[in-house]
Backbone as XML, in Angstrom:
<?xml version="1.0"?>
<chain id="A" units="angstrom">
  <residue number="1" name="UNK">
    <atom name="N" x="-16.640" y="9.261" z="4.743"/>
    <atom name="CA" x="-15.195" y="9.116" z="4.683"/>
    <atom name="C" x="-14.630" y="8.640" z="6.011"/>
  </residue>
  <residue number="2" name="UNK">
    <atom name="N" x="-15.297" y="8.690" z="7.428"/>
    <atom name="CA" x="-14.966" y="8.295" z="8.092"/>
    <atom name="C" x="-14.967" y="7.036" z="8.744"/>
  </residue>
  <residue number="3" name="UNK">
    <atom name="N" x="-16.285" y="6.765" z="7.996"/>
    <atom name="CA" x="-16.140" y="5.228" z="8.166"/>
    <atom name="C" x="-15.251" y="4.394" z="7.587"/>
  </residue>
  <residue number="4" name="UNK">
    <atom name="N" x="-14.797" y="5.029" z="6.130"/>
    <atom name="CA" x="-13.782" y="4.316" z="5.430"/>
    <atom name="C" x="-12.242" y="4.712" z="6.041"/>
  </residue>
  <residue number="5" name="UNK">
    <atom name="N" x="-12.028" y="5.364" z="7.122"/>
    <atom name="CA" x="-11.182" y="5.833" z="7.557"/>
    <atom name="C" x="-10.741" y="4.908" z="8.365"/>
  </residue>
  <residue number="6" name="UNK">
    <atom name="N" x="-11.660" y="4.489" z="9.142"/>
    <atom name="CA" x="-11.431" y="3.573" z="10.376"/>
    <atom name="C" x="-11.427" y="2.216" z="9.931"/>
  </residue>
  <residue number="7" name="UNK">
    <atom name="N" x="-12.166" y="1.511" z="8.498"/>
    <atom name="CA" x="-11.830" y="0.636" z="7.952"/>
    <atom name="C" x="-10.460" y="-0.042" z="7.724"/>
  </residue>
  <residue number="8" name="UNK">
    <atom name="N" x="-9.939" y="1.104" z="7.125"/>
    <atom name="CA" x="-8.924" y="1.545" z="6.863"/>
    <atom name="C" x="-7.715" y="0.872" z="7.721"/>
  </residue>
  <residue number="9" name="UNK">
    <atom name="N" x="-8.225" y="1.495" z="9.052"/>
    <atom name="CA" x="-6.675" y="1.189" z="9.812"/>
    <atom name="C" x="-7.081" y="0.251" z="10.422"/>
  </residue>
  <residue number="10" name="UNK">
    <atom name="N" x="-8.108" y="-0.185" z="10.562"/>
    <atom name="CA" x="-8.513" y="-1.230" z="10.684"/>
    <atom name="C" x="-7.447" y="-2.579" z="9.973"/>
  </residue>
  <residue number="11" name="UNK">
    <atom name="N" x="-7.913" y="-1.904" z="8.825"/>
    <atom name="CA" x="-7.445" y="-2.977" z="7.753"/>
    <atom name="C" x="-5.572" y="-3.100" z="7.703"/>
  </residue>
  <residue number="12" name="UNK">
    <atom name="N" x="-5.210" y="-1.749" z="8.514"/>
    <atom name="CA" x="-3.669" y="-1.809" z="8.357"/>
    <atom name="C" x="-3.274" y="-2.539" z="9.913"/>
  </residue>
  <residue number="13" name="UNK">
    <atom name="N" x="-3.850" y="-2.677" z="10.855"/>
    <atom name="CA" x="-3.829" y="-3.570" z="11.757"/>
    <atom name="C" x="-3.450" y="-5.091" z="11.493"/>
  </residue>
  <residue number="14" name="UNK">
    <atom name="N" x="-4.658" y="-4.992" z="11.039"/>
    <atom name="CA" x="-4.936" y="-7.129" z="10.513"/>
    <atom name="C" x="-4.056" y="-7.133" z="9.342"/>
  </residue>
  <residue number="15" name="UNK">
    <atom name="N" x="-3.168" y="-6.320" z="8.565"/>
    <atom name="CA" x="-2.597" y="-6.724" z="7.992"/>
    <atom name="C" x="-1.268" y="-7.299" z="8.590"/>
  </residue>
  <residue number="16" name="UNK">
    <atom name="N" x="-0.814" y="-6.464" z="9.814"/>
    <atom name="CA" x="0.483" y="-7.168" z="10.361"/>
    <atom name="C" x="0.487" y="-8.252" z="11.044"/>
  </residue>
  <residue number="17" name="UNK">
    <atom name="N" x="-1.008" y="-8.995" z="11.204"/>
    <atom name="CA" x="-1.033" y="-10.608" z="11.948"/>
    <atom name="C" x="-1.988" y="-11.326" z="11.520"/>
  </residue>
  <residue number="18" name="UNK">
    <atom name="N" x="-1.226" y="-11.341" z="9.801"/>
    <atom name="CA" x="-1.741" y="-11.979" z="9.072"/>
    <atom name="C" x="-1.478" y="-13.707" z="9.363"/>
  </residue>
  <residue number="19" name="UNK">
    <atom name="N" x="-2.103" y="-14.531" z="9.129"/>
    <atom name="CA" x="-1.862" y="-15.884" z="9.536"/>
    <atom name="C" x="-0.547" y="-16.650" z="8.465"/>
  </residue>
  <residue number="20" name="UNK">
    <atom name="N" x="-0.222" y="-16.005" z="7.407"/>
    <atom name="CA" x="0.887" y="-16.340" z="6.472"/>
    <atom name="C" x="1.147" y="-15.134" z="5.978"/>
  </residue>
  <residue number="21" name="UNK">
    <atom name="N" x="2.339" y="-15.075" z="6.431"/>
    <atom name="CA" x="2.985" y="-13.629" z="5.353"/>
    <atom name="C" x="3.066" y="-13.696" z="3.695"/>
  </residue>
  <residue number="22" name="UNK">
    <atom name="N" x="2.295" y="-12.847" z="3.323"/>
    <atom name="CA" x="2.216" y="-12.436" z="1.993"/>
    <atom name="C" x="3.336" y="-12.495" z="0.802"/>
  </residue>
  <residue number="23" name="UNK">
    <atom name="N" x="3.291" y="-12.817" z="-0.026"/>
    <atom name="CA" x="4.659" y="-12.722" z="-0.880"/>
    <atom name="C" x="4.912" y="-11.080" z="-1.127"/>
  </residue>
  <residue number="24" name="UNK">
    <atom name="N" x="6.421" y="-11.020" z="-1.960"/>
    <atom name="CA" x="6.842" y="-9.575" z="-2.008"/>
    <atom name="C" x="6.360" y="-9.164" z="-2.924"/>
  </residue>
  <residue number="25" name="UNK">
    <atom name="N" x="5.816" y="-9.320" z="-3.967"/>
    <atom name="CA" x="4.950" y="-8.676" z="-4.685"/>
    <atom name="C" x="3.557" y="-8.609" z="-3.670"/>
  </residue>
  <residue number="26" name="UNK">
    <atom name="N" x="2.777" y="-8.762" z="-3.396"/>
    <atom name="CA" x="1.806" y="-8.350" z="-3.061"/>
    <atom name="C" x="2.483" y="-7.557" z="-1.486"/>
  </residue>
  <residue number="27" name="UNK">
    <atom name="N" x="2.821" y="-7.680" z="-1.116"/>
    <atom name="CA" x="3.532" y="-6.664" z="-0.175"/>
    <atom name="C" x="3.720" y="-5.178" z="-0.370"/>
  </residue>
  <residue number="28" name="UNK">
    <atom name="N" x="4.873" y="-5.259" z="-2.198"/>
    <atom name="CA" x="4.291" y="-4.277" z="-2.427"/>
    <atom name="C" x="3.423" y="-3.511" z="-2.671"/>
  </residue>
  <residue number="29" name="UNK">
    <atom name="N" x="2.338" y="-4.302" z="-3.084"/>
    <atom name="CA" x="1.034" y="-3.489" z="-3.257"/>
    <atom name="C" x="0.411" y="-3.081" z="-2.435"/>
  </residue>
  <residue number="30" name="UNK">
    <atom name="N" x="0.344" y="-3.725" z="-0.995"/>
    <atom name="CA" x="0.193" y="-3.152" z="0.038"/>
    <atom name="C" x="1.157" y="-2.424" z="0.673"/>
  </residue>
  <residue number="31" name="UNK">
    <atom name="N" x="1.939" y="-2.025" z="0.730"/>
    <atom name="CA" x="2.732" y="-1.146" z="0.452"/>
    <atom name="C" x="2.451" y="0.314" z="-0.354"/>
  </residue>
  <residue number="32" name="UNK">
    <atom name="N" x="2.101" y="-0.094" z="-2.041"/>
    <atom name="CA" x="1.972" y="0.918" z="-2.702"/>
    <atom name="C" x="0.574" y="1.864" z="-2.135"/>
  </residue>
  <residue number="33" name="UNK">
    <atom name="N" x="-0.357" y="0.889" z="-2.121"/>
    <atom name="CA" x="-1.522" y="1.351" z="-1.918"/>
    <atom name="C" x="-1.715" y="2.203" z="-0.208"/>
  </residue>
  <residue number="34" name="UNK">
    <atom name="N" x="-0.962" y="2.031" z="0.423"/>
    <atom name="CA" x="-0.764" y="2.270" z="1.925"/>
    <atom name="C" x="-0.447" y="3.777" z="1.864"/>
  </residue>
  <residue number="35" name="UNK">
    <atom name="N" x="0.926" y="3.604" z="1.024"/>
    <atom name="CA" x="1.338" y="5.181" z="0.856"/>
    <atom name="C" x="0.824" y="6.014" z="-0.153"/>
  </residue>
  <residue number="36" name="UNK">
    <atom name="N" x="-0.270" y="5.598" z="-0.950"/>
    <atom name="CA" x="-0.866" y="6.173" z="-1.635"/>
    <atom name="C" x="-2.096" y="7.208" z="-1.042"/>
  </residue>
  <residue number="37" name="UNK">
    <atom name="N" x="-2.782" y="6.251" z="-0.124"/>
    <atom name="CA" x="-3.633" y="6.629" z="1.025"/>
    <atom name="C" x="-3.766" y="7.440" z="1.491"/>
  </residue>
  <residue number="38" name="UNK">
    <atom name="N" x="-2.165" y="7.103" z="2.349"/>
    <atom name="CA" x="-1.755" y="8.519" z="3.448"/>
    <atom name="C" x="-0.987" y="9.121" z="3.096"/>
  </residue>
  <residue number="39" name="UNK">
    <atom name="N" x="-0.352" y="9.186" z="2.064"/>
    <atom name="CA" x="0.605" y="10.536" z="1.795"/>
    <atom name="C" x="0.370" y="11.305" z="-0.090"/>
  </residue>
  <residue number="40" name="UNK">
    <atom name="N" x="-0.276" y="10.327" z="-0.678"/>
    <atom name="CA" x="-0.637" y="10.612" z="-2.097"/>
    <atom name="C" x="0.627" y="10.169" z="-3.123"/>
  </residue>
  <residue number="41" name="UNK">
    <atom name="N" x="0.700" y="11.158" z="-3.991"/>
    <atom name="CA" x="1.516" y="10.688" z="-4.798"/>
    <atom name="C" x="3.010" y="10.322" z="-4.735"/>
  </residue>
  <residue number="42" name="UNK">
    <atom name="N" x="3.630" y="9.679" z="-5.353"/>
    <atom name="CA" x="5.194" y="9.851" z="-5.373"/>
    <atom name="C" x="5.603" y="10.540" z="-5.156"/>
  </residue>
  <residue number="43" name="UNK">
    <atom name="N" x="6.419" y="10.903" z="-4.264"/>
    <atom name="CA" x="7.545" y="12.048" z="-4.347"/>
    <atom name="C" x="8.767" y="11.413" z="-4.332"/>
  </residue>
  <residue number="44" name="UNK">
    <atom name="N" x="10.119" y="12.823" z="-4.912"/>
    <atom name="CA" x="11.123" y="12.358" z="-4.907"/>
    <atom name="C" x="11.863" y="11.470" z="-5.330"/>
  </residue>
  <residue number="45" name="UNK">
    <atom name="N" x="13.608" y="11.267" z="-5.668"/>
    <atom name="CA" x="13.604" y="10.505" z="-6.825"/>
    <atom name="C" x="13.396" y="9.614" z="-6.556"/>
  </residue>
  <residue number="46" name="UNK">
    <atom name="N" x="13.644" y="8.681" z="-8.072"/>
    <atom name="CA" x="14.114" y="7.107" z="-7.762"/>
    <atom name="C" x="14.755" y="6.722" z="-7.624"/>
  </residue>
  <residue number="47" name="UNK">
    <atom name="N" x="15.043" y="5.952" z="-6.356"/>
    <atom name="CA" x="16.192" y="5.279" z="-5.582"/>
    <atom name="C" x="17.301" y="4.828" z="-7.172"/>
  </residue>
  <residue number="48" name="UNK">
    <atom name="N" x="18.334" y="4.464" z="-6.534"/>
    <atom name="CA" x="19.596" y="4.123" z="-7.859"/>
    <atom name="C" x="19.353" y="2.609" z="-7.731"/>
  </residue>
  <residue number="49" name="UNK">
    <atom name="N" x="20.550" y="1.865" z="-8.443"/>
    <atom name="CA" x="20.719" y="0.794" z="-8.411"/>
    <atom name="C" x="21.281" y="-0.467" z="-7.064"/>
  </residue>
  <residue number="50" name="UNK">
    <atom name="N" x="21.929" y="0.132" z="-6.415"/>
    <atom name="CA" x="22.241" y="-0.081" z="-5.095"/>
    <atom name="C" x="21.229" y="-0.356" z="-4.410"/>
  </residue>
  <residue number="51" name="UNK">
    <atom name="N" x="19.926" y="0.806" z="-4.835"/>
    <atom name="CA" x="19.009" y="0.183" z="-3.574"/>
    <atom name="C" x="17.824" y="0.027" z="-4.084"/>
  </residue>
  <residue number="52" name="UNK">
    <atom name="N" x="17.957" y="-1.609" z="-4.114"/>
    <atom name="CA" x="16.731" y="-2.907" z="-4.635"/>
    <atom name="C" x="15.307" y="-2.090" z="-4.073"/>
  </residue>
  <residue number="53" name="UNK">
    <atom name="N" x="15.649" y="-2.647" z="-2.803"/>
    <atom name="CA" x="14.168" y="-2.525" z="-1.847"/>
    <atom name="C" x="13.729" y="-1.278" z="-2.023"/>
  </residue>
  <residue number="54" name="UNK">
    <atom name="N" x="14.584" y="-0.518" z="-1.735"/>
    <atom name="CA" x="13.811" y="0.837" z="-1.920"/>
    <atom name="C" x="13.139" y="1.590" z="-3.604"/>
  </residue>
  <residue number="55" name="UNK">
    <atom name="N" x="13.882" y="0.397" z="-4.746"/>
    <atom name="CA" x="13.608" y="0.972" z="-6.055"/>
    <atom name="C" x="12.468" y="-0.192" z="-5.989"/>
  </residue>
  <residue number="56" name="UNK">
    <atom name="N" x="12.126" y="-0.470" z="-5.662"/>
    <atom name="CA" x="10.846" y="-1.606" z="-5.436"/>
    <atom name="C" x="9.710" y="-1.015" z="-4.955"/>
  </residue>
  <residue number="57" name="UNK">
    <atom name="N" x="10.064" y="-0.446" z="-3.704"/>
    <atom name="CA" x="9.213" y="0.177" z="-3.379"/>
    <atom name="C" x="8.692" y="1.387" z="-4.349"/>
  </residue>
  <residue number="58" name="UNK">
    <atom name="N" x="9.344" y="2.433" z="-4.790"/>
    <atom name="CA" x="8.973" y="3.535" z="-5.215"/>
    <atom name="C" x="8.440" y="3.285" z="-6.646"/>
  </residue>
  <residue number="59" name="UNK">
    <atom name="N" x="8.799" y="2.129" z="-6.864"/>
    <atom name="CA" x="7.941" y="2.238" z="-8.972"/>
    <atom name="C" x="6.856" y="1.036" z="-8.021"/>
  </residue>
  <residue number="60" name="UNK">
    <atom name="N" x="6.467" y="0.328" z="-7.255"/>
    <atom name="CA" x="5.190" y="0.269" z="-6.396"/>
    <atom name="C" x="4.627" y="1.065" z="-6.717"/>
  </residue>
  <residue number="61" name="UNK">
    <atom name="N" x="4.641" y="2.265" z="-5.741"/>
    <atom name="CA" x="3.965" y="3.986" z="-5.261"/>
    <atom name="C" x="3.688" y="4.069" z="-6.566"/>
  </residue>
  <residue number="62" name="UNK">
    <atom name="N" x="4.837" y="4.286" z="-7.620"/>
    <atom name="CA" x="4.012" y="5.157" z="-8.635"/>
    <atom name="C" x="3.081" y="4.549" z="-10.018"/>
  </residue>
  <residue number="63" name="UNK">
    <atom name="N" x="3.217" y="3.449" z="-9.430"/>
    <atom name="CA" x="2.405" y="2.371" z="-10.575"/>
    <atom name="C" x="0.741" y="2.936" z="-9.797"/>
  </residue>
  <residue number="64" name="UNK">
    <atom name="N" x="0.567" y="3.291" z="-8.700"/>
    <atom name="CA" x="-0.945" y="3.760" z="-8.288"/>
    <atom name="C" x="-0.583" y="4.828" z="-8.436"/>
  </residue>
  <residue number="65" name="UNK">
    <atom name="N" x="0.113" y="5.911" z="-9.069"/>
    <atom name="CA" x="-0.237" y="6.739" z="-8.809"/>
    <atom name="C" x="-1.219" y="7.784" z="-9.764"/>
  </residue>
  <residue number="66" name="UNK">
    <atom name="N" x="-1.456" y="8.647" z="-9.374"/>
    <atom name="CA" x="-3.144" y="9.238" z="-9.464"/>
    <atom name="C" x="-4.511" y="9.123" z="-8.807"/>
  </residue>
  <residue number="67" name="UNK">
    <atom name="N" x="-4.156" y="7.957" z="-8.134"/>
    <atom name="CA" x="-5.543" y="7.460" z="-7.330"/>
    <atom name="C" x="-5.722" y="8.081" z="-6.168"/>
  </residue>
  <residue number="68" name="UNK">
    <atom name="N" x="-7.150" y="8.313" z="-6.384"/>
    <atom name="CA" x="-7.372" y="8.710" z="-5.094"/>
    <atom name="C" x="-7.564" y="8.039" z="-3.750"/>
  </residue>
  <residue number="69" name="UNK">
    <atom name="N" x="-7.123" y="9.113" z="-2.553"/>
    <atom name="CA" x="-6.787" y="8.622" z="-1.259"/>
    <atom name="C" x="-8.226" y="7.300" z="-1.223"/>
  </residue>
  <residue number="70" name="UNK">
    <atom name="N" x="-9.411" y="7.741" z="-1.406"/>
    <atom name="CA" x="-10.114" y="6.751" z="-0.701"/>
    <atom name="C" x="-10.226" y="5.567" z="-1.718"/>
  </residue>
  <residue number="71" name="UNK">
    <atom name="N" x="-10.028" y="5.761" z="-2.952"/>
    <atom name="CA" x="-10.487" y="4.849" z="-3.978"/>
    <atom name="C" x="-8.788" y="3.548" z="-3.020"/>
  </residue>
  <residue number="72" name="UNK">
    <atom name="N" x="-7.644" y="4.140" z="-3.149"/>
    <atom name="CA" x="-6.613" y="3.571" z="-2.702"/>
    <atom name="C" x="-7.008" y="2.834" z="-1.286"/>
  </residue>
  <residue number="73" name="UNK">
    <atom name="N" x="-7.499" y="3.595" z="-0.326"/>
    <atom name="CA" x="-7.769" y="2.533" z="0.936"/>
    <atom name="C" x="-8.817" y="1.869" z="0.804"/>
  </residue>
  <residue number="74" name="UNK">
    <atom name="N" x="-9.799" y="1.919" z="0.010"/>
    <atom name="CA" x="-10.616" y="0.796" z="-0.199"/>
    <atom name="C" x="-9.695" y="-0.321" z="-0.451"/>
  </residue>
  <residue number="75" name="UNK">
    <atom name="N" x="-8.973" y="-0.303" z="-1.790"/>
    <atom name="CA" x="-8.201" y="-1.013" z="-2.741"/>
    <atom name="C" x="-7.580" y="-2.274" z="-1.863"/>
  </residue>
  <residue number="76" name="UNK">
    <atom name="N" x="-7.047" y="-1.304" z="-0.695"/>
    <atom name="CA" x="-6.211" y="-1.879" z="0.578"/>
    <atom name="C" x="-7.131" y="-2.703" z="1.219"/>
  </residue>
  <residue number="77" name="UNK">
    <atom name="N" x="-8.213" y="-2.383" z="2.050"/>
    <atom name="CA" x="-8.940" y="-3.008" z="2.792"/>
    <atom name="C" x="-9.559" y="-4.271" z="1.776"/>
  </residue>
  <residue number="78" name="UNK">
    <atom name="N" x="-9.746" y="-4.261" z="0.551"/>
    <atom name="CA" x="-10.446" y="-5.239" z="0.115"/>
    <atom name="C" x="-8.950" y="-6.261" z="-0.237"/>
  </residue>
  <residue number="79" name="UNK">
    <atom name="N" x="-7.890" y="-5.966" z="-0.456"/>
    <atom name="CA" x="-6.709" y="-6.600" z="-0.759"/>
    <atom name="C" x="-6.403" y="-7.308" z="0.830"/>
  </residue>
  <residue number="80" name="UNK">
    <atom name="N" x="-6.393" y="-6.652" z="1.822"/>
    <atom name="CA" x="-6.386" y="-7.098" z="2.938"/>
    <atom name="C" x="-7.295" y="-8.371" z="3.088"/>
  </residue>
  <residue number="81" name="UNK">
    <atom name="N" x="-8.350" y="-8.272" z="2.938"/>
    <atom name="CA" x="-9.630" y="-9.211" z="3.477"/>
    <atom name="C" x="-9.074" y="-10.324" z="2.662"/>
  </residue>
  <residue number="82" name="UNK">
    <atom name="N" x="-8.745" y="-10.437" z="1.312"/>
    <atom name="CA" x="-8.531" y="-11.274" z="0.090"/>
    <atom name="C" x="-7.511" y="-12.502" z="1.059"/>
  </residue>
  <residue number="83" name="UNK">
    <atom name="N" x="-6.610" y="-11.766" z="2.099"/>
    <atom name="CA" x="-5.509" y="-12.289" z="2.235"/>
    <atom name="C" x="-6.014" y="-13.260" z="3.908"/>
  </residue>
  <residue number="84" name="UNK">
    <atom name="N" x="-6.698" y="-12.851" z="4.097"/>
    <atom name="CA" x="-7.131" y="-13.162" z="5.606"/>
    <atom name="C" x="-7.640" y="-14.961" z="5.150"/>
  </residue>
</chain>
């Protein structure tokens, strides 16, 4: 687990200097899968109508949710590499 640990942030590194920024859908998924990782499931409500980004984000999160932490940072690191 620790090797996939350091993969990991590895992989959340090279994601912020990426050579072309990613579209917003796959953003969110890196996104979803990020906070899936490190914090687990959804919590808390869902944002209202007012707030896009943030109701974007959170049905992201919970479209993974159930997965587990490492199955999720794999998910990431191999979504990462895809993009490199």
């Amino acid at each position: 687990m620790d090797e996939l640990k350091a993969a990991f942030e590895k992989a959340v590194a090279e994601s912020k200097a990426l050579p072309v920024k990613p579209d917003n859908m796959t953003l969110l998924k890196l996104y979803a899968l990020y906070k899936q990782a490190s914090a687990g499931d959804v919590e808390g409500q869902r944002p209202g109508f007012s707030d896009l980004v943030g109701r974007a984000k959170h049905d992201a999160w919970a479209a993974v949710e159930g997965k587990p932490a490492a199955e999720a940072m794999q998910d990431y690191i191999d979504l990462v590499e895809s993009l490199k």
